[in-house]
LUMLUM-220372 format. One record per residue: residue in one letter; x, y, z negated of N, C-alpha, C in turn; residue number from 1. Coordinates in steps of 0.05 Angstrom, whole numbers, always signed. Layout:
% LUMLUM-220372
+----+--------+--------+--------+--------+--------+--------+--------+--------+--------+-----+
| aa |    n_x |    n_y |    n_z |   ca_x |   ca_y |   ca_z |    c_x |    c_y |    c_z |   i |
+----+--------+--------+--------+--------+--------+--------+--------+--------+--------+-----+
|  A |      X |      Y |      Z |      X |      Y |      Z |      X |      Y |      Z | NUM |
...
+----+--------+--------+--------+--------+--------+--------+--------+--------+--------+-----+
//
This chain:
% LUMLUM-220372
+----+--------+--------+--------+--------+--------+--------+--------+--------+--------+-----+
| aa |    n_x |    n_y |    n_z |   ca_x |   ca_y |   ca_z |    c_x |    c_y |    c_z |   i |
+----+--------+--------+--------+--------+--------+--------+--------+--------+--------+-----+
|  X |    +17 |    -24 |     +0 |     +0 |     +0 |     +0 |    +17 |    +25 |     +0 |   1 |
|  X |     +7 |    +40 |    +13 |    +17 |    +73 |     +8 |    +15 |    +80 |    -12 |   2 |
|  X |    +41 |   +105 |    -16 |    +29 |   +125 |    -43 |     +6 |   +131 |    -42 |   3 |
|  X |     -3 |   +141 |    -23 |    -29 |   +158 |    -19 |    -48 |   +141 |    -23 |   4 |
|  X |    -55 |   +114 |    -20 |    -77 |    +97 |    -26 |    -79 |    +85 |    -48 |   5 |
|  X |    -50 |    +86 |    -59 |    -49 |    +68 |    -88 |    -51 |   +101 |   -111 |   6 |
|  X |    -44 |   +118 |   -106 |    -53 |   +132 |   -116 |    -82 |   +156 |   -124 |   7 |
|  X |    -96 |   +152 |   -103 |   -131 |   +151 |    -94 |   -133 |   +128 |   -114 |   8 |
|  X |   -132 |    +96 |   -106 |   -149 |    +81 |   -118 |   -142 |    +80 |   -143 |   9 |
|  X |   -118 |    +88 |   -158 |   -118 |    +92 |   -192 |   -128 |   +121 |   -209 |  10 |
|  X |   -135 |   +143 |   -183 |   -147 |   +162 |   -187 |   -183 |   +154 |   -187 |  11 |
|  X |   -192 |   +140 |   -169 |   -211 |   +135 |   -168 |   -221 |   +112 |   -201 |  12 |
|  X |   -208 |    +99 |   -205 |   -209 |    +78 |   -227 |   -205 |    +98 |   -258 |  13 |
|  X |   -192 |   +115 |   -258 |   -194 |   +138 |   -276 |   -218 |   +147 |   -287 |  14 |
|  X |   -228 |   +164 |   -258 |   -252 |   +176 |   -260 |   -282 |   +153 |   -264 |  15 |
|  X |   -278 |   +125 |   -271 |   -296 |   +106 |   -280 |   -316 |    +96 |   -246 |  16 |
|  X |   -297 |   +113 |   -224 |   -301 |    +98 |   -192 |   -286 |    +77 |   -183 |  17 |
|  X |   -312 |    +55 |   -184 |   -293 |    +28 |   -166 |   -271 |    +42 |   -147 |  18 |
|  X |   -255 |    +23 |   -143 |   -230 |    +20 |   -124 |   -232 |    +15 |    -96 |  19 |
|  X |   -257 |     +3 |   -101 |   -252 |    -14 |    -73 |   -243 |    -34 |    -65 |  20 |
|  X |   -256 |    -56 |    -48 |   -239 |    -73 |    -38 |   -223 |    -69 |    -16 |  21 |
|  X |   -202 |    -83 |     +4 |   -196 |    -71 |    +22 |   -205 |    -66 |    +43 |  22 |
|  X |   -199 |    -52 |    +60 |   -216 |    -43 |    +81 |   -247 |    -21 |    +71 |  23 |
|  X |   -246 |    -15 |    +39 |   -268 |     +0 |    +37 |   -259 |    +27 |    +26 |  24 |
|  X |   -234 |    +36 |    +33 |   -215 |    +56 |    +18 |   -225 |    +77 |    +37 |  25 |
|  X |   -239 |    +80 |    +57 |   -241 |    +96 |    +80 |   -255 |   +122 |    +64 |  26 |
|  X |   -259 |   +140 |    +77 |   -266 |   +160 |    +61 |   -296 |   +164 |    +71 |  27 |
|  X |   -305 |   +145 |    +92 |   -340 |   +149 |   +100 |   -348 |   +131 |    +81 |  28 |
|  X |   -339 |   +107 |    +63 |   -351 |    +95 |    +50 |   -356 |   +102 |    +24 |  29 |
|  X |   -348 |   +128 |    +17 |   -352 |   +144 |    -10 |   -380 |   +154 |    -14 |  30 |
|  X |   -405 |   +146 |    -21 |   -428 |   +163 |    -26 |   -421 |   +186 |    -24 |  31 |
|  X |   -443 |   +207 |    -13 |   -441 |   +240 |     -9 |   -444 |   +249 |    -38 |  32 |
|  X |   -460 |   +238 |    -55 |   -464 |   +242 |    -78 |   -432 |   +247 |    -98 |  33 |
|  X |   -417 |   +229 |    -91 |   -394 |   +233 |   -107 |   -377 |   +235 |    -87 |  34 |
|  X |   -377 |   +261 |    -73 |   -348 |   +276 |    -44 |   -351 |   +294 |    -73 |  35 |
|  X |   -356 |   +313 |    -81 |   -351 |   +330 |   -100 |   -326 |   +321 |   -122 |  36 |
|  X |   -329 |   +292 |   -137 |   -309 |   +286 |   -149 |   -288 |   +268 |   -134 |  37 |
|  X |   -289 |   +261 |   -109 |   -272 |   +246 |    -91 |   -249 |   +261 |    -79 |  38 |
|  X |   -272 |   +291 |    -73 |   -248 |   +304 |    -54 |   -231 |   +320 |    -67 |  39 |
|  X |   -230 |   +321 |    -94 |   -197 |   +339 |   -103 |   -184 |   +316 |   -118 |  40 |
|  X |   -197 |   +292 |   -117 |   -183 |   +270 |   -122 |   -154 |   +263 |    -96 |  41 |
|  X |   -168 |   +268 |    -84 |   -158 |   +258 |    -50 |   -144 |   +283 |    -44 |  42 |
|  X |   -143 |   +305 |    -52 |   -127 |   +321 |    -46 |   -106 |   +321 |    -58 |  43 |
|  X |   -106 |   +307 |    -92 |    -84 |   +307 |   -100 |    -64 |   +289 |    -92 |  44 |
|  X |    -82 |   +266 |    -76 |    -61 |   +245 |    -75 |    -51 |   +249 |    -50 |  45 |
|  X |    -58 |   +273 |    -32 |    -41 |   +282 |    -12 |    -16 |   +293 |    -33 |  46 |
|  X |    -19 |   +303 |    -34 |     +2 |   +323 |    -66 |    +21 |   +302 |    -74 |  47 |
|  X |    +12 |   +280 |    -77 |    +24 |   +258 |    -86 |    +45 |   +248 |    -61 |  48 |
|  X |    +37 |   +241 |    -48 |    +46 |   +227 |    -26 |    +70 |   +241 |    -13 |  49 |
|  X |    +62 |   +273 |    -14 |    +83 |   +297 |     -3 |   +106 |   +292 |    -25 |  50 |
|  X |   +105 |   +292 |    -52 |   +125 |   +306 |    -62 |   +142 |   +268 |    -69 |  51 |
|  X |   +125 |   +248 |    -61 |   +144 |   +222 |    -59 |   +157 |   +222 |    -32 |  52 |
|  X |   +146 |   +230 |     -6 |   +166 |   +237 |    +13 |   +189 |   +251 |    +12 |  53 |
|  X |   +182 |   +275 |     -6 |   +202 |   +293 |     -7 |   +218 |   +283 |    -24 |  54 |
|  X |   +215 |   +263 |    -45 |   +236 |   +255 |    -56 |   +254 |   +232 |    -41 |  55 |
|  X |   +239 |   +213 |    -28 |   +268 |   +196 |    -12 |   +268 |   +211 |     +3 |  56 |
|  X |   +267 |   +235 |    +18 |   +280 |   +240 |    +35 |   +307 |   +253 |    +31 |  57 |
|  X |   +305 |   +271 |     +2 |   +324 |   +275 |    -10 |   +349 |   +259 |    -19 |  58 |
|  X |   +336 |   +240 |    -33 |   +351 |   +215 |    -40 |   +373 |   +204 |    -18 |  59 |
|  X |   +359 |   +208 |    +16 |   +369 |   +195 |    +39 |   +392 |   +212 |    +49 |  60 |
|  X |   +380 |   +236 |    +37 |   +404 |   +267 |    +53 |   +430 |   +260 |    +40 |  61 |
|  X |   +426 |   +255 |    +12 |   +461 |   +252 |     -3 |   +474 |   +238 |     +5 |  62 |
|  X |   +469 |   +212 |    +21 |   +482 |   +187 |    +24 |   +496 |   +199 |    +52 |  63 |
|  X |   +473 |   +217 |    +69 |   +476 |   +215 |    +99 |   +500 |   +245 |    +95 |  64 |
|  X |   +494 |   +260 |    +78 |   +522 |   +278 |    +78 |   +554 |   +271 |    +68 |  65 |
|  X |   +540 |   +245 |    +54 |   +574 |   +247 |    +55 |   +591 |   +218 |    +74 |  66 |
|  X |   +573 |   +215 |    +92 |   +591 |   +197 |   +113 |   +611 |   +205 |   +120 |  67 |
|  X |   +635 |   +193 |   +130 |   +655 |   +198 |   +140 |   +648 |   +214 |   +170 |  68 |
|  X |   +668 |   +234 |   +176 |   +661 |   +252 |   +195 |   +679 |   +240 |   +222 |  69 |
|  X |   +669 |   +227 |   +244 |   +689 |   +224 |   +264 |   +712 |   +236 |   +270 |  70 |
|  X |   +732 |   +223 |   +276 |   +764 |   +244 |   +277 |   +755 |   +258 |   +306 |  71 |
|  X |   +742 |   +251 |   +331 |   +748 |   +262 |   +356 |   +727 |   +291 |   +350 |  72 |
|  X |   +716 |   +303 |   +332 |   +703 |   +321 |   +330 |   +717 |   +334 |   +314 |  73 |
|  X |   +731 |   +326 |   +299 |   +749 |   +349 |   +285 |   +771 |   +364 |   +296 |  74 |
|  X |   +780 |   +345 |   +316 |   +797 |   +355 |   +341 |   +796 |   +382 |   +357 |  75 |
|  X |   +813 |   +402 |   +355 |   +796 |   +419 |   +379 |   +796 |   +411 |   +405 |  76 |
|  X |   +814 |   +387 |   +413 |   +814 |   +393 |   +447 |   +800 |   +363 |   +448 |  77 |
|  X |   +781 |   +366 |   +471 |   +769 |   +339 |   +478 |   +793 |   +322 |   +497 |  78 |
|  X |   +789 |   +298 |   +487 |   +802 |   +274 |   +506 |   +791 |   +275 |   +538 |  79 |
|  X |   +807 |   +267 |   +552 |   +805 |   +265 |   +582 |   +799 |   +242 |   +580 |  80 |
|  X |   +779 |   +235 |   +609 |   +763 |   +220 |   +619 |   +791 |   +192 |   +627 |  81 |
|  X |   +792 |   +174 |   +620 |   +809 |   +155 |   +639 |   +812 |   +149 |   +667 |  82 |
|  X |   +841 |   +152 |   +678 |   +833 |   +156 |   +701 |   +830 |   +179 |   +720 |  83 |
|  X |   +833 |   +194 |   +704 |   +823 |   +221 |   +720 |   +852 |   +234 |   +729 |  84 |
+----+--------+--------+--------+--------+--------+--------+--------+--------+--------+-----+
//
């Protein structure tokens, strides 16, 4: 499961709203009666989902900055073609 769906369905189980089985997480299968307490539920778990992206992506940047930097780019003069 996604952040965003595992966090809806423990938001939803909070607020004393079944979970759902699967395939019933859709957001047409929510009675109109309860979109009032659904939809800032569901907005949070956009909220949710953003700020878990933004953390591995973070997580991903540290590793990817400190790779070793190719020697032919530190070079100023480019290599010739072989052959030429």
């Amino acid at each position: 499961m996604t952040a965003l769906t595992q966090h809806l369905a423990g938001q939803r189980t909070e607020h004393g709203m079944p979970s759902g089985s699967v395939g019933s997480d859709q957001i047409s299968s929510v009675p109109p009666q309860a979109m009032p307490v659904v939809g800032p539920l569901l907005a949070d778990s956009f909220g949710f989902a953003f700020w878990v992206a933004f953390a591995l992506t973070a997580v991903i940047i540290v590793p990817a900055i400190l790779l070793p930097r190719h020697a032919a780019r530190d070079r100023d003069v480019t290599p010739a073609a072989p052959g030429i």
